[in-house]
PDB file of the backbone (N, CA, C, O) and the ligand in Angstrom, with CONECT records:
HET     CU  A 101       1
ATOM      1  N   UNK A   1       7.355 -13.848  12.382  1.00  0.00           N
ATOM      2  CA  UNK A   1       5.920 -13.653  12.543  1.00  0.00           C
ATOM      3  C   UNK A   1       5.366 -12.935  11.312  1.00  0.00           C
ATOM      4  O   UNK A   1       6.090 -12.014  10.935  1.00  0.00           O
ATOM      5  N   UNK A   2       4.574 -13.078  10.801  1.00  0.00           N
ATOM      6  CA  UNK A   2       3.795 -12.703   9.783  1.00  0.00           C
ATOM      7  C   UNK A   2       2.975 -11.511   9.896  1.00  0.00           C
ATOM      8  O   UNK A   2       2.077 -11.565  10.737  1.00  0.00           O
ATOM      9  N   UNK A   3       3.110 -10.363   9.168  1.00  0.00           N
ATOM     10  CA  UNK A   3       1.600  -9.040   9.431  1.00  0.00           C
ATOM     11  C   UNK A   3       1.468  -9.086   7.971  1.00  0.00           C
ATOM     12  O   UNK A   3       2.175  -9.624   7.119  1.00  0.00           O
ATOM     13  N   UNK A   4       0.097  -8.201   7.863  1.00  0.00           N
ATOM     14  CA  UNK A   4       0.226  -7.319   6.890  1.00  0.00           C
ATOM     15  C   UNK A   4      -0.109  -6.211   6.957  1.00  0.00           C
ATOM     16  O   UNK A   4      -0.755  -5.859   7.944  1.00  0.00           O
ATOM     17  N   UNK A   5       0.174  -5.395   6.057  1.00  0.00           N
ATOM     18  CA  UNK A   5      -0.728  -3.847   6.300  1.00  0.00           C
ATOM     19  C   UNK A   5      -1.405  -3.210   4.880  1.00  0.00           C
ATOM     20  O   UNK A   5      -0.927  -2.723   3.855  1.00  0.00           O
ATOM     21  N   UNK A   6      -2.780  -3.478   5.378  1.00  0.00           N
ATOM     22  CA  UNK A   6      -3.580  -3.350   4.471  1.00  0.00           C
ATOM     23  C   UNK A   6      -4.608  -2.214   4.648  1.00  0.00           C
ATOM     24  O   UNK A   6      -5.135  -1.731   5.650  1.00  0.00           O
ATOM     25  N   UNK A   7      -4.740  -1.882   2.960  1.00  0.00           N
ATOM     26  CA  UNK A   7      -5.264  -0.286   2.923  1.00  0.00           C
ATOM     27  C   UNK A   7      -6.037  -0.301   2.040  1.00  0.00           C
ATOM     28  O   UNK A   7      -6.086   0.767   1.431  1.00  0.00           O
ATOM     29  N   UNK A   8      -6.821  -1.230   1.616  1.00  0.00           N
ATOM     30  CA  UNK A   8      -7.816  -1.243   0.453  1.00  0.00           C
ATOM     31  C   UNK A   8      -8.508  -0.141   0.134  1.00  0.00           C
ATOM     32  O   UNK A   8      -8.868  -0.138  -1.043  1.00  0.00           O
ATOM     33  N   UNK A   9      -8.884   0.975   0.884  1.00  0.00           N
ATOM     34  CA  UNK A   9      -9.204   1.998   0.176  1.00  0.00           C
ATOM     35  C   UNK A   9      -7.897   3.143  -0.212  1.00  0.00           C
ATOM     36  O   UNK A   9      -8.206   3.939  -1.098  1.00  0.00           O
ATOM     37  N   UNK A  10      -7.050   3.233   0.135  1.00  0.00           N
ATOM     38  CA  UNK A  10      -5.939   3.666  -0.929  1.00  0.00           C
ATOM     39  C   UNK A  10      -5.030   3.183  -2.024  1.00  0.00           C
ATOM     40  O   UNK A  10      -4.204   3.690  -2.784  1.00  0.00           O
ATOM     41  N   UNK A  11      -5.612   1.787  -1.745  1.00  0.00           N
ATOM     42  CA  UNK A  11      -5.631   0.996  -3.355  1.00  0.00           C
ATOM     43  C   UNK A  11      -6.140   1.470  -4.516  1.00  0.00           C
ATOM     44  O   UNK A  11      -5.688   1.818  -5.607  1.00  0.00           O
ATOM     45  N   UNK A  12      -7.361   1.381  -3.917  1.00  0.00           N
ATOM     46  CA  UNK A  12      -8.330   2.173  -4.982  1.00  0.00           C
ATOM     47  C   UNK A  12      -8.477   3.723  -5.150  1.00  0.00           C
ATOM     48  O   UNK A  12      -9.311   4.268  -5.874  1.00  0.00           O
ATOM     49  N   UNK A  13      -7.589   4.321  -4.413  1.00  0.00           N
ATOM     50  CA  UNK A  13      -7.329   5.631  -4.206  1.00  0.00           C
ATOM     51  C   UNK A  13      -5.745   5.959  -5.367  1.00  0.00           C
ATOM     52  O   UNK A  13      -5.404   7.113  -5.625  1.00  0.00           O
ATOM     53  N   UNK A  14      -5.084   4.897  -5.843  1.00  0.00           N
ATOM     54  CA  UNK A  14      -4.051   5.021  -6.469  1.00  0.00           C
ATOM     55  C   UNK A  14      -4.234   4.017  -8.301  1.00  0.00           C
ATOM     56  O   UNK A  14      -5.012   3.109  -8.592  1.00  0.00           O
ATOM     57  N   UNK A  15      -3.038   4.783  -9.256  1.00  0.00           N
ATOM     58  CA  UNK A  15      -2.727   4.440 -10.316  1.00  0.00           C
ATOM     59  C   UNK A  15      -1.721   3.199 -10.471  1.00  0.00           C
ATOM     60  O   UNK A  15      -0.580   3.656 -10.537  1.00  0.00           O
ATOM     61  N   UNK A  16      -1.720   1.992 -10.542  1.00  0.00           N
ATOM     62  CA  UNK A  16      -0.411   1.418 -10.470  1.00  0.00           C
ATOM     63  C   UNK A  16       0.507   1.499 -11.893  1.00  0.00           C
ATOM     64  O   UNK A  16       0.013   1.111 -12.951  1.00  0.00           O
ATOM     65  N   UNK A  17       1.719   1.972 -11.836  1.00  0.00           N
ATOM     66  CA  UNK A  17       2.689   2.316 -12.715  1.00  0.00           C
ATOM     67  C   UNK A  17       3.085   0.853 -12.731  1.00  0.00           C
ATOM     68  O   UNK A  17       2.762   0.185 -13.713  1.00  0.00           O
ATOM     69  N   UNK A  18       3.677   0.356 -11.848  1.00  0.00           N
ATOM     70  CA  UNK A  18       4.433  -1.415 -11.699  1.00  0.00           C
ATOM     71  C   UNK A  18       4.881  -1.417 -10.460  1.00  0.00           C
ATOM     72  O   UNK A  18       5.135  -0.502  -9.677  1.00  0.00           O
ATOM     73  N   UNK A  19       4.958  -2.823 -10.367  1.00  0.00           N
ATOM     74  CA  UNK A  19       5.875  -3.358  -9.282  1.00  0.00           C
ATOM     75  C   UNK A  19       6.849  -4.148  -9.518  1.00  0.00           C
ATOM     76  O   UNK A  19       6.758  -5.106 -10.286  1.00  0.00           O
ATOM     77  N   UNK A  20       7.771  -3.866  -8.955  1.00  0.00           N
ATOM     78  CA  UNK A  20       9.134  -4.730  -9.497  1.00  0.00           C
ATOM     79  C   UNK A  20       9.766  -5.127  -8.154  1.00  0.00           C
ATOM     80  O   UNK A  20      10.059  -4.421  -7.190  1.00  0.00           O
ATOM     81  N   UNK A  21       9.880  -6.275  -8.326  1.00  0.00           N
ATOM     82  CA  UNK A  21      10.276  -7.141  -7.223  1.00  0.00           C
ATOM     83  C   UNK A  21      11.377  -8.580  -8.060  1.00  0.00           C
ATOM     84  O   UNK A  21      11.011  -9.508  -8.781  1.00  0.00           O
ATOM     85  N   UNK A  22      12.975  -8.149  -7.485  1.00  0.00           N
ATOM     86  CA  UNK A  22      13.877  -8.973  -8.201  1.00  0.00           C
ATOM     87  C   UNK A  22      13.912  -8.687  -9.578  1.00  0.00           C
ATOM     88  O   UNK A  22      14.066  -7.532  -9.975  1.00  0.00           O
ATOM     89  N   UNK A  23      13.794  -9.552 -10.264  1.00  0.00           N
ATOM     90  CA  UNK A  23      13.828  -9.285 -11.868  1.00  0.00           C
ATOM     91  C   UNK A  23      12.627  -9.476 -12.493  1.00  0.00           C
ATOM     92  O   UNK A  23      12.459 -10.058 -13.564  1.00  0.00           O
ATOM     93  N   UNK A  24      11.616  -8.864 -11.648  1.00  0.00           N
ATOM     94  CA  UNK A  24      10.261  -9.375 -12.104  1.00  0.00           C
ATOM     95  C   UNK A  24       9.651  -7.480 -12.252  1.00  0.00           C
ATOM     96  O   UNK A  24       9.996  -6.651 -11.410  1.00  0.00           O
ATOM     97  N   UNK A  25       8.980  -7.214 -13.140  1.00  0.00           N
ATOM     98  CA  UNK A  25       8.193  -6.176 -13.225  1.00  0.00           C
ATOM     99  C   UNK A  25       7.030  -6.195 -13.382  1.00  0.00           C
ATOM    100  O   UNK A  25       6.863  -6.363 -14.590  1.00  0.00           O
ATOM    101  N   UNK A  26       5.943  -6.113 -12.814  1.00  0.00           N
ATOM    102  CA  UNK A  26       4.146  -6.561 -13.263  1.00  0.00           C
ATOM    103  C   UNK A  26       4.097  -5.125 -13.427  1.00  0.00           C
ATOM    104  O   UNK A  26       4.885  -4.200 -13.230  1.00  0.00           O
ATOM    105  N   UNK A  27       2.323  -5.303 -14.065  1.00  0.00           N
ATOM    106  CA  UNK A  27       1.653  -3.692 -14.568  1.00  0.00           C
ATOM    107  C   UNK A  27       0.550  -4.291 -14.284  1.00  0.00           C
ATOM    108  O   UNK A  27       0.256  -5.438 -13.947  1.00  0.00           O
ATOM    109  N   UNK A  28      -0.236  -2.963 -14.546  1.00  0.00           N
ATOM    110  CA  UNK A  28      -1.555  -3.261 -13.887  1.00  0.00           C
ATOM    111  C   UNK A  28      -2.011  -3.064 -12.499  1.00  0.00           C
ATOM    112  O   UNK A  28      -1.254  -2.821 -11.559  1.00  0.00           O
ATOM    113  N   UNK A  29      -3.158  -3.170 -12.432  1.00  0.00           N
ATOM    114  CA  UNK A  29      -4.306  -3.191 -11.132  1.00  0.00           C
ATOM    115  C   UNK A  29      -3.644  -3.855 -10.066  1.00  0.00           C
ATOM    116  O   UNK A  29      -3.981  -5.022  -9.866  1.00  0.00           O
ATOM    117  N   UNK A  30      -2.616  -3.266  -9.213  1.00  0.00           N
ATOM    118  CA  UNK A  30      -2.095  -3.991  -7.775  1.00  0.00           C
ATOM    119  C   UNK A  30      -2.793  -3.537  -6.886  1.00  0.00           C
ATOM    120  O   UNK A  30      -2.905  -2.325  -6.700  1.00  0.00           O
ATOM    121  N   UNK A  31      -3.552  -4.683  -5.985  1.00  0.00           N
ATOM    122  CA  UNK A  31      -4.328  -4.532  -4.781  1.00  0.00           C
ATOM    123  C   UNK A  31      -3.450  -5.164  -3.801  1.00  0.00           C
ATOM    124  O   UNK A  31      -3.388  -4.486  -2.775  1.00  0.00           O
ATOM    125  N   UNK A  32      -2.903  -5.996  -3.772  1.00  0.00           N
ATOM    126  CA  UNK A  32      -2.004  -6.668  -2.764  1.00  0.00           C
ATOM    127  C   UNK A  32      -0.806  -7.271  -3.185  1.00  0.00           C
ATOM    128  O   UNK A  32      -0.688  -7.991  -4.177  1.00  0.00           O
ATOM    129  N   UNK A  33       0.313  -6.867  -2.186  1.00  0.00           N
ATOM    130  CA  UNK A  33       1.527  -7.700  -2.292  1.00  0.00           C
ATOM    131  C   UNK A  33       2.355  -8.884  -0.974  1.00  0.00           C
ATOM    132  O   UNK A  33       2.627  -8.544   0.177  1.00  0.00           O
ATOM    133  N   UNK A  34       2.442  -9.364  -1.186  1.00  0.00           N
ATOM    134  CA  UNK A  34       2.895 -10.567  -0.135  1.00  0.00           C
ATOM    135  C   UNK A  34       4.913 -10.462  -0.121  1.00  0.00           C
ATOM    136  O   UNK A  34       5.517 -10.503  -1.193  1.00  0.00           O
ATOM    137  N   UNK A  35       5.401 -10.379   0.746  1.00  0.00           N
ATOM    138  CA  UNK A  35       6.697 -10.045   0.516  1.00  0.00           C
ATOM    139  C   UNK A  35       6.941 -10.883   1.728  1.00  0.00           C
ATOM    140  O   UNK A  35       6.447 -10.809   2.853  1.00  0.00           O
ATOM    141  N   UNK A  36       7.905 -11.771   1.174  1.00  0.00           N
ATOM    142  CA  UNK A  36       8.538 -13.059   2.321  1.00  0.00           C
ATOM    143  C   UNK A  36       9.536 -12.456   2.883  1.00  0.00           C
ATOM    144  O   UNK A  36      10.135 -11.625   2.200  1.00  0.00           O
ATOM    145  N   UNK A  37       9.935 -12.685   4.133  1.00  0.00           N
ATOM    146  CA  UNK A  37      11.595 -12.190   4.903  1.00  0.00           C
ATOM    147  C   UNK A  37      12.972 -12.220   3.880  1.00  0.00           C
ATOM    148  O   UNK A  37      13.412 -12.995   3.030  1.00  0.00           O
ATOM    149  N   UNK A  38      13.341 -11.050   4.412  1.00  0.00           N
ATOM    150  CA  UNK A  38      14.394 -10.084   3.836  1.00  0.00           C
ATOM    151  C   UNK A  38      14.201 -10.404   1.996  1.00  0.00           C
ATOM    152  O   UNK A  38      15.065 -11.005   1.358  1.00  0.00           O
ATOM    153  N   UNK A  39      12.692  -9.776   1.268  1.00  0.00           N
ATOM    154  CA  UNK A  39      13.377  -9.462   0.276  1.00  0.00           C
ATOM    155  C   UNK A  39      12.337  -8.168   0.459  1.00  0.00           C
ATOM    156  O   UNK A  39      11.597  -8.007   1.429  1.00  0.00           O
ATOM    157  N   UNK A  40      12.458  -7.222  -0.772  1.00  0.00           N
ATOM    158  CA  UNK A  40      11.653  -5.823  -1.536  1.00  0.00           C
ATOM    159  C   UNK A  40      11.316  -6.376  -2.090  1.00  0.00           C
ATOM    160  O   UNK A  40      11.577  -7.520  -2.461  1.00  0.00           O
ATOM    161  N   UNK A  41       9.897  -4.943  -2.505  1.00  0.00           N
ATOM    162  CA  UNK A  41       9.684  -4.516  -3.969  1.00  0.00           C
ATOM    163  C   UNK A  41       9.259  -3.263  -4.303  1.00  0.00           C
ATOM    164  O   UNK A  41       8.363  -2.810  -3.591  1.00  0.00           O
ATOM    165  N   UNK A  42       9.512  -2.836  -4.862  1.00  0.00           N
ATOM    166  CA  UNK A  42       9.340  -1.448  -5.509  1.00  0.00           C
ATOM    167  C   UNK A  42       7.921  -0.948  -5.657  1.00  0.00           C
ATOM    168  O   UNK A  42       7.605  -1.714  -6.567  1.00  0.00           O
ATOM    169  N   UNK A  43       7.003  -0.347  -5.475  1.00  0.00           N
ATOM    170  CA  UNK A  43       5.452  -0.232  -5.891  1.00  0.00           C
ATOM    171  C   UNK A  43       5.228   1.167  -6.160  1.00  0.00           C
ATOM    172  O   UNK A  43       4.854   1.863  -5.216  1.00  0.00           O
ATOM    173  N   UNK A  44       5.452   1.870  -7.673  1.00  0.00           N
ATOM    174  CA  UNK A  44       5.329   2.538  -8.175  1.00  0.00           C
ATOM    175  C   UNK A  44       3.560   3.239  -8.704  1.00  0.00           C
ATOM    176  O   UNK A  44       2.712   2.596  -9.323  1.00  0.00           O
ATOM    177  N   UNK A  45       3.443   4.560  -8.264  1.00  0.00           N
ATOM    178  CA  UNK A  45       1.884   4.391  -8.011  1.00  0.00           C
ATOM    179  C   UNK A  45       2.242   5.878  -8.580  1.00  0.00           C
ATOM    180  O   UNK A  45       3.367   6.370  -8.673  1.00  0.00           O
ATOM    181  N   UNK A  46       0.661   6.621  -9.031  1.00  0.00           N
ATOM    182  CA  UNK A  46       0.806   7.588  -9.099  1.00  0.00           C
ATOM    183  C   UNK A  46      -0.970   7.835  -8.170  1.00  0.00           C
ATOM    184  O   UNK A  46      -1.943   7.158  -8.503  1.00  0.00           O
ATOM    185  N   UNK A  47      -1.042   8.964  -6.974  1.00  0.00           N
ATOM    186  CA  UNK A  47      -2.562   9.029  -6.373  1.00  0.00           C
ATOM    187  C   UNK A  47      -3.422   9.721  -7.649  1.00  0.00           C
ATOM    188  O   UNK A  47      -3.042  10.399  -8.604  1.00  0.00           O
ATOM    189  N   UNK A  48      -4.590   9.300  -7.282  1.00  0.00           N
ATOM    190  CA  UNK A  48      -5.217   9.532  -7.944  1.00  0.00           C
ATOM    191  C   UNK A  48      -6.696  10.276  -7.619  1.00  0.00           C
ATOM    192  O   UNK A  48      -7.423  10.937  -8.360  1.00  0.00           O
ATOM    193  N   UNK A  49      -6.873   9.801  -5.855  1.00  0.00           N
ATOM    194  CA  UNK A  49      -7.844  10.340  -5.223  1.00  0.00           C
ATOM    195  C   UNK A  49      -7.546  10.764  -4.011  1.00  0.00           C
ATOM    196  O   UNK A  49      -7.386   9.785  -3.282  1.00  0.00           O
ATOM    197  N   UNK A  50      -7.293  12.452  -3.061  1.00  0.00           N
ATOM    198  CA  UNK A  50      -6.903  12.975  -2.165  1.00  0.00           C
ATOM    199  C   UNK A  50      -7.890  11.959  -1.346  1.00  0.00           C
ATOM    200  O   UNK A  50      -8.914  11.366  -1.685  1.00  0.00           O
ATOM    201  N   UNK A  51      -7.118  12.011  -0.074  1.00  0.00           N
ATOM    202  CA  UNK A  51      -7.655  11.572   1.222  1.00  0.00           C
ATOM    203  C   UNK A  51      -6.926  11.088   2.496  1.00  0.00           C
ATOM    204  O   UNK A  51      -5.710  10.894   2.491  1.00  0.00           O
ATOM    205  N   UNK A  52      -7.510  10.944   3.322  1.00  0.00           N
ATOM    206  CA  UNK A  52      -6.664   9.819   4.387  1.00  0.00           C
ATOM    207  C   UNK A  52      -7.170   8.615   3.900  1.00  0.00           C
ATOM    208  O   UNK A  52      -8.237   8.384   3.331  1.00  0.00           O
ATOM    209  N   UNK A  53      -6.238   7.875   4.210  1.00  0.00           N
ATOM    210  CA  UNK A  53      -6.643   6.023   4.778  1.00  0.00           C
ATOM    211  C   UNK A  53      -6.122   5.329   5.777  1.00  0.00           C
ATOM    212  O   UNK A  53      -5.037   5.509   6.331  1.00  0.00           O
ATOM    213  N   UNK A  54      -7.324   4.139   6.091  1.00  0.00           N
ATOM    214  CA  UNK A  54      -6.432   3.293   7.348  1.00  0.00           C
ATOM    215  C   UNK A  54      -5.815   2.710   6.763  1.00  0.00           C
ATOM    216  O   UNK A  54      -6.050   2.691   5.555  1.00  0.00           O
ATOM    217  N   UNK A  55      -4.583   1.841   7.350  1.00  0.00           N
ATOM    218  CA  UNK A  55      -3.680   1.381   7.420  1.00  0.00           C
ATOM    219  C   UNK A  55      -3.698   0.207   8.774  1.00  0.00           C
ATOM    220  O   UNK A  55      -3.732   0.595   9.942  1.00  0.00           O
ATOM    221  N   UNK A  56      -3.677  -0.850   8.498  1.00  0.00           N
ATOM    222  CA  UNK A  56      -3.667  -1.560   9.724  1.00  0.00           C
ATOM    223  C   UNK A  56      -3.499  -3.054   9.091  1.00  0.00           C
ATOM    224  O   UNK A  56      -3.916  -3.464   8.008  1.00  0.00           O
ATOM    225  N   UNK A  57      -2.490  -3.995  10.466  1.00  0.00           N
ATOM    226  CA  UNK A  57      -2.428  -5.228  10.156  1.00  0.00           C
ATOM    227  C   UNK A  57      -3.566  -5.910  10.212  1.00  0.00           C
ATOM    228  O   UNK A  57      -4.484  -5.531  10.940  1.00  0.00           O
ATOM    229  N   UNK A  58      -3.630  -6.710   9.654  1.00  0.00           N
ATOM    230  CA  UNK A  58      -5.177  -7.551   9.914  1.00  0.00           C
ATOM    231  C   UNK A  58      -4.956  -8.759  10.440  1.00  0.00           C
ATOM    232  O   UNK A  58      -5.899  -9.520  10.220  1.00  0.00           O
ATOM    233  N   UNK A  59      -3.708  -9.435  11.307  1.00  0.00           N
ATOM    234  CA  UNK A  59      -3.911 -10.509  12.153  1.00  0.00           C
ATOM    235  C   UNK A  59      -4.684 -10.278  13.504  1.00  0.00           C
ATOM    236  O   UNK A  59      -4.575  -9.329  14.281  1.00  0.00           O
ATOM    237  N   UNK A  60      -5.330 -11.164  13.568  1.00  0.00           N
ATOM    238  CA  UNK A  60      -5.955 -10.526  15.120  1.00  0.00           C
ATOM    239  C   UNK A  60      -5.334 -10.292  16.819  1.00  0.00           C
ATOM    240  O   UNK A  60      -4.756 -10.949  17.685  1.00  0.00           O
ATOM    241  N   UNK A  61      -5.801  -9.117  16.641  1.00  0.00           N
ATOM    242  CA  UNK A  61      -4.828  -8.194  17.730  1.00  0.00           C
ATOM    243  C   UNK A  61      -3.613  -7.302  17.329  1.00  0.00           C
ATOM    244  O   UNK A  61      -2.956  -6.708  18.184  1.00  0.00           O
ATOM    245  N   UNK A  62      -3.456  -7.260  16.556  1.00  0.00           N
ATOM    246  CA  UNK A  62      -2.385  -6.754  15.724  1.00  0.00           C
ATOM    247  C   UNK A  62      -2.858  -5.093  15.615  1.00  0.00           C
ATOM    248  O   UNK A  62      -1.935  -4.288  15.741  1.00  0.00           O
ATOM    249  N   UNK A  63      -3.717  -4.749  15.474  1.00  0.00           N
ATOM    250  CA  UNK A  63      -4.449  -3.734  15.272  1.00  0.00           C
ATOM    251  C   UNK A  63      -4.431  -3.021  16.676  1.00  0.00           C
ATOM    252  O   UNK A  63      -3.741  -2.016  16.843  1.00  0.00           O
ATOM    253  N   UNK A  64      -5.090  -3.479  17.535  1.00  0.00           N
ATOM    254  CA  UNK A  64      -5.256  -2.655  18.684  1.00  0.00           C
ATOM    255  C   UNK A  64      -3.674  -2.801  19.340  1.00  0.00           C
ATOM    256  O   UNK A  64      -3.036  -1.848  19.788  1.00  0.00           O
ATOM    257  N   UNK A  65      -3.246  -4.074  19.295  1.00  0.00           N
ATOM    258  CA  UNK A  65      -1.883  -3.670  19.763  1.00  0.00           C
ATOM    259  C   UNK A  65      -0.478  -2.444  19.056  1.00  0.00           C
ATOM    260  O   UNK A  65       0.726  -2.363  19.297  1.00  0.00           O
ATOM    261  N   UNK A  66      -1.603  -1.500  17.941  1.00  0.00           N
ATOM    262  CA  UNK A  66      -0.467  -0.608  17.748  1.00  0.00           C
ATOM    263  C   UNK A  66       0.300  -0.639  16.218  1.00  0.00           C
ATOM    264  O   UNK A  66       0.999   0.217  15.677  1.00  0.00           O
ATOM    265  N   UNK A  67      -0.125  -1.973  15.763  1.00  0.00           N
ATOM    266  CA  UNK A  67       0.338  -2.010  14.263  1.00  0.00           C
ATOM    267  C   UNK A  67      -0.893  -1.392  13.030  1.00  0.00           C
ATOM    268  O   UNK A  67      -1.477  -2.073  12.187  1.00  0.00           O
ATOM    269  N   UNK A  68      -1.017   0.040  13.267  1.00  0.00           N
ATOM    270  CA  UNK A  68      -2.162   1.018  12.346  1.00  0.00           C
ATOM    271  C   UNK A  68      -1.408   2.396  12.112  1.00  0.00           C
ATOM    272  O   UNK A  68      -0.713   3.087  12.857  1.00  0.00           O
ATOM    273  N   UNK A  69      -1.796   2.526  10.835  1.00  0.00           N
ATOM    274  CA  UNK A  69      -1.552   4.145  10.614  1.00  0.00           C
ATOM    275  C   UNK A  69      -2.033   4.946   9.522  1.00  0.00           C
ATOM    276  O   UNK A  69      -2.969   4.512   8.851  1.00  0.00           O
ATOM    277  N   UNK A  70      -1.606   5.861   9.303  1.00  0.00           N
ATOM    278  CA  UNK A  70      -2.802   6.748   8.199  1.00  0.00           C
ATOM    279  C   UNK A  70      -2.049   7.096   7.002  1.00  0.00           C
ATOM    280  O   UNK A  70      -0.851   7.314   7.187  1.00  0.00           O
ATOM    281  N   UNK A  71      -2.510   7.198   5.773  1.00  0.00           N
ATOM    282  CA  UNK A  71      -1.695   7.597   4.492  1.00  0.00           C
ATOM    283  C   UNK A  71      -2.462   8.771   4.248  1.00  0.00           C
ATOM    284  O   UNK A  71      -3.656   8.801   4.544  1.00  0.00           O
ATOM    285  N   UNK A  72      -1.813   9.849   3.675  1.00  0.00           N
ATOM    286  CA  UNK A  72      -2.592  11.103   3.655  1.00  0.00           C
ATOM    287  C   UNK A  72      -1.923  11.182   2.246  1.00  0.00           C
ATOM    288  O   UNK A  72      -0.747  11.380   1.939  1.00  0.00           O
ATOM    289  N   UNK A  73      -3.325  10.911   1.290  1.00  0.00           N
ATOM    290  CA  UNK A  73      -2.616  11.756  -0.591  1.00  0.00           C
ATOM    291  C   UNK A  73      -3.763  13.166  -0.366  1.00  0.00           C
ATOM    292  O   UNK A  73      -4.986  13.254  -0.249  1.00  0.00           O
ATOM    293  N   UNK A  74      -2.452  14.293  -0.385  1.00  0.00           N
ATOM    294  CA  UNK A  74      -2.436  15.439  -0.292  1.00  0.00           C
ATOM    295  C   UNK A  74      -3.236  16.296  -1.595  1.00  0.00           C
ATOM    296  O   UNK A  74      -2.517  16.556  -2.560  1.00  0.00           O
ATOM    297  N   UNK A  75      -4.507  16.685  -1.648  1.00  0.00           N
ATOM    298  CA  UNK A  75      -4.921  17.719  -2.711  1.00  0.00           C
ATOM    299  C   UNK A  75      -3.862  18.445  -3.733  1.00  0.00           C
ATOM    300  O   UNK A  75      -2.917  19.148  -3.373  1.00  0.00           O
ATOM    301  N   UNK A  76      -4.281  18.071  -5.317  1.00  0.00           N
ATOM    302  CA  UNK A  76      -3.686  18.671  -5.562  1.00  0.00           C
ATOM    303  C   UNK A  76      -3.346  20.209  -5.744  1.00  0.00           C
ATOM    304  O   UNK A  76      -4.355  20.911  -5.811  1.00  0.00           O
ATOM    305  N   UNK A  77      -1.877  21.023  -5.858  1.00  0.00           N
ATOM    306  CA  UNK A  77      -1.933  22.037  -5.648  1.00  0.00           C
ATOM    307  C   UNK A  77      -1.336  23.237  -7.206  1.00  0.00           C
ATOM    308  O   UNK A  77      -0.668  24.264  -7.330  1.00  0.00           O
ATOM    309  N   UNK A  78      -1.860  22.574  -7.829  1.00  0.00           N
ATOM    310  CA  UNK A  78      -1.700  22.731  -9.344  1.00  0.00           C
ATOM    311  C   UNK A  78      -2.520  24.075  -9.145  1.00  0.00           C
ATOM    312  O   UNK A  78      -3.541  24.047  -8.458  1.00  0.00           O
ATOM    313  N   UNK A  79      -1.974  25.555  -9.890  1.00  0.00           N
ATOM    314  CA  UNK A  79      -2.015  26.811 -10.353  1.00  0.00           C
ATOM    315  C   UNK A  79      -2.913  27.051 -10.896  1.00  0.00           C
ATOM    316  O   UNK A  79      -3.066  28.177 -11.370  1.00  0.00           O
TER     317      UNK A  79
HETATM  318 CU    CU A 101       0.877  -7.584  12.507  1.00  0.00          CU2+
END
């Protein structure tokens, strides 16, 4: 069965360093990744803007049935 879990505002809440998936490394602006059964990828980020975000599949029903959750990038606590 297919989900995804999508967070478009902590997309834009993050730096992308790369993604590396197999022997592949991209750079740049990652907004979405698609990952087929049983493989990874790595998604190297650095935050860039404190906050919560949703988190939720976007097939329908997927959401209320329980597939949602929150990403919290924590303030920084630099001296
Ligand atoms: Cu789902």
């Amino acid at each position: 069965m297919k989900h995804y879990f999508t967070s478009k505002d902590f997309a834009d809440a993050v730096w992308t360093q790369n993604v590396v998936a197999g022997n592949v490394e991209v750079k740049g602006n990652i907004r979405e990744l698609e990952l087929r059964p049983n493989t990874n990828a790595a998604w190297t980020f650095i935050p860039i803007k404190s906050g919560t975000y949703e988190l939720h599949c976007a097939i329908a029903g997927h959401t209320e049935a329980g597939m949602r959750g929150l990403i919290t990038i924590q303030p920084s606590v630099v001296d």
